[in-house]
N, C-alpha and C positions, 0 to 999 in steps of 0.2 A: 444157842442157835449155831454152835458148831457143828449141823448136821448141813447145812444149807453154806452154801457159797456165793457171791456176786457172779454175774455173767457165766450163770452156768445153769444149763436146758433142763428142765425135769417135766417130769409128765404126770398130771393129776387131775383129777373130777370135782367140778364144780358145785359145792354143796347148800352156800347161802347165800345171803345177802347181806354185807355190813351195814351200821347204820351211816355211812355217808354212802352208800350203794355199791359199793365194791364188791366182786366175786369174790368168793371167801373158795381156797384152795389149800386141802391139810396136806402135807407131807412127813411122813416119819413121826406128826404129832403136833407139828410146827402149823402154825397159821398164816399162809401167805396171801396179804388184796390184792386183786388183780382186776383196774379196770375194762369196765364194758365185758364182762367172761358175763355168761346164762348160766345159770342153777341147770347142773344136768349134762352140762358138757364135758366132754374131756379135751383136755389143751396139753400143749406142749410150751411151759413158759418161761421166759428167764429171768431171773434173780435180779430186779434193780437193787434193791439197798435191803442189808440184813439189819434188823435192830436187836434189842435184848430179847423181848416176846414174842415177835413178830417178824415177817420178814413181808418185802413189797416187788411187784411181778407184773408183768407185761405179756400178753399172750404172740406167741409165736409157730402157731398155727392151732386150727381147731379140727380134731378129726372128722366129730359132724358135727355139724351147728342145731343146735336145739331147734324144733318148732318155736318157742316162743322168742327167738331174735329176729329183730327188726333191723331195717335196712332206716338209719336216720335222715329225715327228711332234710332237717338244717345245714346246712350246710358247713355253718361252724360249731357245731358240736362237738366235742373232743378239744376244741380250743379255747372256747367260751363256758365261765363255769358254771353258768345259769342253770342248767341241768344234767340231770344226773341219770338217766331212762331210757331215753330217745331211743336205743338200743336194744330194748324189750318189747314185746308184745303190753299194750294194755290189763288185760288180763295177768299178765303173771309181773305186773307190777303194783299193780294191785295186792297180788299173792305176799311180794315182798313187803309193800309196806302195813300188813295186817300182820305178819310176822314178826313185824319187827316190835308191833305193841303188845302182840303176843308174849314175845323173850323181854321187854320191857318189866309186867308184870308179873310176870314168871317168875323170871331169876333175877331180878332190885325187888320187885315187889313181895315176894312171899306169896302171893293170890294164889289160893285156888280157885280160878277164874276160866273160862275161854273167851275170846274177843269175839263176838257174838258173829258181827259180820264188819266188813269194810263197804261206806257207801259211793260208791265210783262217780266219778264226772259223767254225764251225758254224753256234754261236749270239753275233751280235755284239750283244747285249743285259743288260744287268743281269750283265755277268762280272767285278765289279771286288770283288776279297774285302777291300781296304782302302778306307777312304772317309775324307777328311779336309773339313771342313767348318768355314771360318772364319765366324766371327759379327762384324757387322757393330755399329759403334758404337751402333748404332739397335735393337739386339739382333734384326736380318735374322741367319739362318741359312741357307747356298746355297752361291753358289762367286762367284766373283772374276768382275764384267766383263772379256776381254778388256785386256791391256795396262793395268791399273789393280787398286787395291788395293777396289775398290768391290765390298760384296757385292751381289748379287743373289739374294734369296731363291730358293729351289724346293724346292719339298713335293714332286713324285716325280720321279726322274733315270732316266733311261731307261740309263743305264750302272753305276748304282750298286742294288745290293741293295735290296730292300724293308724287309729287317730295318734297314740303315743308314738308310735316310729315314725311318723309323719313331725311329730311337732317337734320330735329332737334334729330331724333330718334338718329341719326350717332354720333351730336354731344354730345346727352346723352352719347352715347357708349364710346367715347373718356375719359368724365369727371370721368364715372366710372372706364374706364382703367387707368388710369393717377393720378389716385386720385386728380383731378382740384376741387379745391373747386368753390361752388356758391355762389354766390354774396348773404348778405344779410340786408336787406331794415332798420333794427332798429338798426344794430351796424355799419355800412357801411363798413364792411370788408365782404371779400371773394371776389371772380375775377369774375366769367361768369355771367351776366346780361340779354341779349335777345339773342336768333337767331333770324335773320332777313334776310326772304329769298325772293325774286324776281321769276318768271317765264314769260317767254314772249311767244308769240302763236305757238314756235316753237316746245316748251320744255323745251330750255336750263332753267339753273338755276342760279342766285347767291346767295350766301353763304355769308352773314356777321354775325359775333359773336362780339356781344358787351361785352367789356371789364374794369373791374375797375382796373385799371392800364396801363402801355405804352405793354407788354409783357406777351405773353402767356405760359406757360412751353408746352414743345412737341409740336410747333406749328406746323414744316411738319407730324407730325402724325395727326394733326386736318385735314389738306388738303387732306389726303390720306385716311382718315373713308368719310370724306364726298363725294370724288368724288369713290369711292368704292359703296358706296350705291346710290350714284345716279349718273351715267356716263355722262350725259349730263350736268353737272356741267360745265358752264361757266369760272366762278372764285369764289376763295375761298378767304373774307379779314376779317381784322381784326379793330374793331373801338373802341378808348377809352373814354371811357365816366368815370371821378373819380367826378362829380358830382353827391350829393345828392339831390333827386326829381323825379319828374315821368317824366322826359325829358329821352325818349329813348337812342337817336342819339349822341353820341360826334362829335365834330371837325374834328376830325385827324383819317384817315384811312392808314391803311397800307394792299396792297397783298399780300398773302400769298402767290397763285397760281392763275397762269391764268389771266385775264383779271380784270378789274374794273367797266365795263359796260355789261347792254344787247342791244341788236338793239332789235323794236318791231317795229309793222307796225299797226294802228289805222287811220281809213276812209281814206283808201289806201296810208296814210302818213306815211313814216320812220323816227323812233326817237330813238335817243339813251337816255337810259335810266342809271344814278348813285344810289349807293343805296339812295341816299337824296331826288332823283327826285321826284317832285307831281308828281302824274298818276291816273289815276284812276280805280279802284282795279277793277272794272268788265269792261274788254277789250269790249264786246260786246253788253253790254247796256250801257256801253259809246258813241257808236259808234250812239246807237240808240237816248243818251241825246242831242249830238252834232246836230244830223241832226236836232232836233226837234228845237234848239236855231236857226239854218240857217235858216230856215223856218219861223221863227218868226220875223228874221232881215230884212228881204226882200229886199234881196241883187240885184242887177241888174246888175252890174259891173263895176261901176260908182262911189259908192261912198265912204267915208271915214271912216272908224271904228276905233274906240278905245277901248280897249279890257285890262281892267284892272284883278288883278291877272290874271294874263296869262302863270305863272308857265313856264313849258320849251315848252309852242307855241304850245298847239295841238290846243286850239278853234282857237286862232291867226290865223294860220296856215290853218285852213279848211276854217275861215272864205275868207282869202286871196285868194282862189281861186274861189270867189265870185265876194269879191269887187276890187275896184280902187286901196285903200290903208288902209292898218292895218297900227295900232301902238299897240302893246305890253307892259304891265308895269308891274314890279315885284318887290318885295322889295330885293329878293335873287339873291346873285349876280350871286354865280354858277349857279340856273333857268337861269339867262339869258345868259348866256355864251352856256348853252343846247340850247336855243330858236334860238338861233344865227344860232349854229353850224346845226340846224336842220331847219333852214331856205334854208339854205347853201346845205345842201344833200336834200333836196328835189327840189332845182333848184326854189325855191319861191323868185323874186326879189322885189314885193311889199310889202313886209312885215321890219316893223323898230322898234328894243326892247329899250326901258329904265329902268332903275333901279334906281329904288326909290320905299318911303314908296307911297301907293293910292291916300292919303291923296294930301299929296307935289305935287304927280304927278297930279293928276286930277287940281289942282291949278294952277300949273307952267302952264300948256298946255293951260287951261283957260285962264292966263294973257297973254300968247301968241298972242292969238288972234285962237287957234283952233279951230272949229265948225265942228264937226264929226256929220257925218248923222246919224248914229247907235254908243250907247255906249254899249259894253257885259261886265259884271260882273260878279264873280263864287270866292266869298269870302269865306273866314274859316266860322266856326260856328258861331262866335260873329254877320255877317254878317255886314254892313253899316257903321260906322263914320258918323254921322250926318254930318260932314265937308265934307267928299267925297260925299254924296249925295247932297249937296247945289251947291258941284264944279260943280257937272253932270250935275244939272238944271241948273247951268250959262253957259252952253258950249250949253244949246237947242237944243239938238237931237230930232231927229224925233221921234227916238225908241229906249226905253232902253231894251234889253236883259236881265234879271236877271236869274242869274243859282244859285239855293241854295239846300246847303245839312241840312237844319234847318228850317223847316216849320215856327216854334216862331219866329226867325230874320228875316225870309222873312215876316211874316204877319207886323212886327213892320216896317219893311222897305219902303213896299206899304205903309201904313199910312204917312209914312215921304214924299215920293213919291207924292203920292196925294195933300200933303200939300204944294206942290209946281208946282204944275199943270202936274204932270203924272197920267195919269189913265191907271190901270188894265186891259189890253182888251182881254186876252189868258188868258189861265193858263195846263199846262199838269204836270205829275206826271211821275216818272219814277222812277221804281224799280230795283236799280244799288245795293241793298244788302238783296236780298233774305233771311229770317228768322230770320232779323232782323227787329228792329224797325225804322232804321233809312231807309229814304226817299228825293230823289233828287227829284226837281223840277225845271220847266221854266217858266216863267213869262212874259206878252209883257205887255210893260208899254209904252202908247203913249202920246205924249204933246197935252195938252188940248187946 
């Protein structure tokens, strides 16, 4: 990178988009991110920090600004690192995160593939039914600067529910009446940690305040600011987490008021939801990810699925009213106690959960003698275990399903896939976090 200097002006045209959404800018050959730059522009930018491969840039004027840059509505955008878009047109953010599953598959994956299409938001606003909100030692309530553990206050979030900015607002108000100290991250004293609030399609709310300690001071006054400011409060509880780490969630929960679940209803299915529950944050391009996996499974209603992380049973559960026979696997035990219990209210009797790690399970059911026609997967970020992908291919499905929220594990994953006789034959995209960077996808992977 001796081509390129610190604090020194160069002029170049904006070619892509990195996968944390950075304008990708080449110079001499060199690669430099440059945030909020459009694909298309030419800028004049300076050199913040050079590294080995890469170097990192700041724009410092734009000769003409693309049609597809937007004027950001938030206010704190650029400070708040909640999102990563705001600064683009809908449409060619779109363009970028279809791109980016594109070069995922492409070059990790081997695929000769094209990502069919990317299925866009409706409505790319206020769609987020979970809201976690760390509080900052200074008792700031908002989200994290970018790349830092620093809060940034914000009173309304243009992706987060009204009722949720409402209900952290409340229990701001509490901490300041109450003189409740906040938690803070370098000396691990002080009490209030997250709010963490839930909505489901009706409105209702839950309210959980993570706590460093077993005991809140003034806790029915905590119940009584938050269902005050937002009446459709379900329940108000309370969770202890006296672990140091960026582990939100403790153990042990206690009700304050009210209830301890929401009911919600996803591809005309009823699930009750706990604050721990997986779900997934945009209700209606979930709806729309789901249908696109069933489509790919090519169910008849015959035959046998296995459906690994399957959390509290929504793929499980759609898929089952497809096929012959689901099986469900979770590592989480309460997930499956949800999957059961929502097996059960939905009157689905083909449907049967296990709990266990992937791993173990994809194995055990293998030494079984299992052979499921269709296998569906929908891992965390790390995506695959080389060991659970070998189990899938000793089980010989016809068709693997892959649902992934990580473009890089999915492309590494095909790769692994392929080297065992699964080939690539689908691929869709689907836009379940508007203004941000991050991007769901489906995959149909057929035995060769």
């Amino acid at each position: 990178m001796d081509r390129l200097h610190e604090n020194r002006i160069y002029t170049g045209t904006v070619e892509s988009y990195s996968s944390e959404g950075l304008g990708i800018v080449r110079l001499d050959g060199a690669v430099v991110f440059v945030p909020q730059a459009v694909r298309g522009e030419t800028i004049d930018l300076k050199i913040t920090k050079v590294m080995k491969t890469a170097a990192a840039g700041e724009i410092v004027k734009i000769h003409k600004p693309s049609p597809d840059r937007a004027q950001p509505e938030c206010p704190d955008y650029g400070r708040c690192g909640g999102c990563d878009f705001q600064h683009l047109t809908y449409p060619e953010e779109l363009w970028a995160k279809r791109q980016r599953v594109q070069d995922a598959l492409t070059r990790l994956g081997g695929a000769d593939i094209r990502v069919e299409e990317i299925l866009g938001a409706k409505n790319p606003l206020h769609y987020r039914n979970k809201s976690q909100y760390p509080v900052g030692a200074d008792g700031a309530i908002g989200f994290y600067r970018a790349r830092s553990h620093q809060v940034v206050p914000v009173k309304r979030c243009l992706i987060q529910p009204e009722a949720a900015d409402k209900t952290a607002a409340a229990v701001g108000e509490w901490m300041r009446r109450y003189k409740v100290p906040a938690y803070d991250e370098a000396t691990g004293k002080g009490l209030v940690r997250h709010v963490y609030v839930r909505v489901n399609r009706k409105g209702e709310s839950l309210c959980c305040v993570v706590i460093n300690g077993r005991q809140a001071p003034r806790e029915p006054e905590l119940a009584a600011y938050v269902c005050a400011a937002v009446p459709h409060t379900a329940g108000v509880l309370v969770n202890s987490n006296t672990k140091r780490g960026n582990v939100i969630l403790g153990e042990k929960y206690r009700t304050l008021w009210g209830r301890d679940y929401l009911m919600d209803t996803l591809c005309g299915l009823e699930f009750k939801l706990s604050v721990p529950s997986f779900y997934q944050v945009n209700r209606d391009q979930a709806e729309a990810l789901y249908g696109k996996a069933l489509d790919y499974a090519g169910l008849t209603g015959r035959e046998t699925v296995l459906d690994l992380y399957c959390g509290i049973g929504t793929i499980t559960l759609c898929l089952a009213k497809r096929a012959g026979r689901v099986i469900g696997a979770e590592i989480v035990p309460a997930a499956i106690r949800d999957a059961k219990e929502n097996a059960a209210r939905n009157h689905i009797e083909n449907a049967e959960f296990f709990c266990g790690d992937a791993a173990e399970t994809a194995a055990r059911l293998e030494a079984e003698g299992l052979r499921p026609d269709v296998i569906t997967v929908d891992p965390p970020r790390k995506g695959l275990a080389p060991e659970v992908i070998g189990s899938i291919a000793a089980m010989g499905p016809e068709r693997v399903v892959y649902v992934s929220c990580d473009p890089a594990t999915l492309g590494r994953d095909v790769k692994r896939f392929g080297e065992l006789g699964y080939r690539a034959v689908r691929a869709c995209a689907v836009d379940m976090f508007p203004a941000t960077r991050h991007v769901e996808s489906v995959v149909l992977l057929e035995r060769s």
